[in-house]
C-alpha positions as CSV (number, residue, x, y, z in Angstrom):
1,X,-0.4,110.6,72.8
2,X,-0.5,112.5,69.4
3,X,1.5,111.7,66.5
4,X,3.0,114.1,63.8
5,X,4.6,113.3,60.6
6,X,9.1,113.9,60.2
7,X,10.1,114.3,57.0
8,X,13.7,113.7,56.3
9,X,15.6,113.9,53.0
10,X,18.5,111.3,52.7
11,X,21.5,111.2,50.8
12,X,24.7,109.5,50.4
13,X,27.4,109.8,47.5
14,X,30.9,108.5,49.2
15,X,31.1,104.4,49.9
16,X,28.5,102.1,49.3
17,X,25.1,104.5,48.9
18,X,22.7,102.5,48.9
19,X,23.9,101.1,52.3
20,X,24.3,104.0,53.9
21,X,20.6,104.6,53.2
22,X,19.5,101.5,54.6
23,X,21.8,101.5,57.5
24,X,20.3,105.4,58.2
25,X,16.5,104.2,57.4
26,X,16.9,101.1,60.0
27,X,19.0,103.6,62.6
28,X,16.0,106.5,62.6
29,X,13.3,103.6,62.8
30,X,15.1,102.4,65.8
31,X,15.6,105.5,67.4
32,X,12.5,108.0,66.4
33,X,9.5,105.9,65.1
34,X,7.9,103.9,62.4
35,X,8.4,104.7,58.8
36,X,5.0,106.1,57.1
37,X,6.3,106.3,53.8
38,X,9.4,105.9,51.8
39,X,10.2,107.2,48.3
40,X,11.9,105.7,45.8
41,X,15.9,106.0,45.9
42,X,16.7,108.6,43.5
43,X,20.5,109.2,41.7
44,X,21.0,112.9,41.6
45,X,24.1,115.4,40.4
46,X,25.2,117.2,43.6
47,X,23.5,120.3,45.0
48,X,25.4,123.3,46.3
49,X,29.2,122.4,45.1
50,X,28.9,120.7,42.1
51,X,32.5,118.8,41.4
52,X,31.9,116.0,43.4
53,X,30.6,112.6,42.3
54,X,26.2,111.9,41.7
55,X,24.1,111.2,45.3
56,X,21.9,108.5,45.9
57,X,18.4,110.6,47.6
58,X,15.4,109.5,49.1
59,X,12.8,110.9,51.6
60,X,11.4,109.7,53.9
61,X,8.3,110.4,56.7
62,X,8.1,108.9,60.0
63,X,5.4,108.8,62.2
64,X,7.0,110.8,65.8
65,X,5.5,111.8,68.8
66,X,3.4,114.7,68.8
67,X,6.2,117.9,69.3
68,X,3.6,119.8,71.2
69,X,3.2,117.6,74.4
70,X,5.8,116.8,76.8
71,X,9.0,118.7,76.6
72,X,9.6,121.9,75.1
73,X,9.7,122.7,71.9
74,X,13.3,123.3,71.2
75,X,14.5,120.8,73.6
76,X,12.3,118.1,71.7
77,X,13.5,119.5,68.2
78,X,17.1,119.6,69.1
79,X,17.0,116.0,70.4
80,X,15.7,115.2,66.9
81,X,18.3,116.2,65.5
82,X,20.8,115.0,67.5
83,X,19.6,112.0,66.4
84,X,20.1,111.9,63.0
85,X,23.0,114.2,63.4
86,X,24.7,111.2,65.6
87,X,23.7,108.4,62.8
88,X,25.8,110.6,60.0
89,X,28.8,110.2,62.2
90,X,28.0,106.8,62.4
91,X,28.1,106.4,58.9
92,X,31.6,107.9,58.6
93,X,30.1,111.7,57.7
94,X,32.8,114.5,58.2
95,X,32.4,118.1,57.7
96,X,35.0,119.3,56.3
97,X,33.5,121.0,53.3
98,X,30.2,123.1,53.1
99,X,27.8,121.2,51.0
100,X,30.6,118.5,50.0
101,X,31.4,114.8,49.4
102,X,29.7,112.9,52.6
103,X,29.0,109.4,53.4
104,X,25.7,110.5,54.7
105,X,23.3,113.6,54.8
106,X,20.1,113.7,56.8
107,X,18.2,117.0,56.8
108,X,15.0,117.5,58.6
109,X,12.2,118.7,56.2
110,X,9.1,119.8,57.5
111,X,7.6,118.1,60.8
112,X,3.7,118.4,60.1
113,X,3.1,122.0,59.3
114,X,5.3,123.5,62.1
115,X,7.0,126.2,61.5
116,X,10.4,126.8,63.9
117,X,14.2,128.6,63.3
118,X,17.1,129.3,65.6
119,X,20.7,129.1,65.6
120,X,20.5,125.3,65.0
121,X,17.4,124.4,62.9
122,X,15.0,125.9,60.1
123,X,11.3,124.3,59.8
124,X,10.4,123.8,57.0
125,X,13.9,123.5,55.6
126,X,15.2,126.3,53.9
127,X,16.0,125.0,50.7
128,X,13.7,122.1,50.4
129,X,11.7,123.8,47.6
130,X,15.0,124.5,45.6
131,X,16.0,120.8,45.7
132,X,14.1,118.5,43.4
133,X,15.9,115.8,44.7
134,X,13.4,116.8,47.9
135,X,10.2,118.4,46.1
136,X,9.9,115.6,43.4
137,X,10.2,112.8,45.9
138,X,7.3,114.2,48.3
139,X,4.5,111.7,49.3
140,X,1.7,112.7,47.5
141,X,-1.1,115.2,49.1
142,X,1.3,116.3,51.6
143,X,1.3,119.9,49.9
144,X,-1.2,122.0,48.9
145,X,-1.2,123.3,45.6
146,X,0.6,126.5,46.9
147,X,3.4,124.5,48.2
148,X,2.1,124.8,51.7
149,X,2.4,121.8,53.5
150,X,-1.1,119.7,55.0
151,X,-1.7,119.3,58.3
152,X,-0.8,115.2,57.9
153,X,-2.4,113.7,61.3
């Protein structure tokens, strides 16, 4: 079976940060596949509503199943992020506020060079190119020098 390459951005800036990376690192491991590379843990002002306290960030890539065997597309996406969705609520994440204070954010990036949008999911992420928090903390040679991402497997 093929592999493909999930890229997630973290971030955390309620509790104990730093923990609630590790705990979410560990949890999609676990539950979606081996870790392929890992950025450095970044501290950031917040993005979107500003008066809040600084996030921790890092991204991350793990090495999935291929998305294009087995089950459908959206069914496979969509378990995804249920996944990661579910380990947010395990870190204490609410949503009361758009783009507030949270224990834990997990946002699907890019998987490989797919490119996929309905009512529940954008790939590649719609703001990923806005956020340097995101762009800046990229493994290197997974975008071309337009931006575009590689074709990783």
């Amino acid at each position: 079976m093929g592999v493909a390459k999930l890229t997630l951005s973290l971030g955390s800036n309620e509790g104990n940060r730093d923990e609630h990376l590790q705990v979410a690192r560990q949890a999609l491991t676990e539950r979606l596949g081996p870790v392929a590379y890992t950025s450095p843990v970044i501290t950031t002002p917040p993005w979107g509503m500003t008066a809040q306290p600084d996030f921790r960030n890092q991204v991350i890539v793990l090495s999935i199943p291929d998305p294009n065997r087995g089950q459908p597309l959206k069914n496979y996406l969509h378990a995804l992020l249920d996944q990661t969705q579910a380990i947010e609520l395990e870190q204490g994440r609410t949503r009361d506020t758009h783009w507030g204070p949270r224990t834990l954010d997990i946002d699907m990036i890019f998987v490989d060079d797919l490119i996929y949008e309905d009512d529940r999911l954008s790939l590649p992420h719609p703001w990923w190119g806005h956020r340097s928090f995101v762009r800046d903390l990229l493994p290197p040679g997974l975008l071309d020098p337009y931006g575009r991402i590689l074709d990783t497997r």
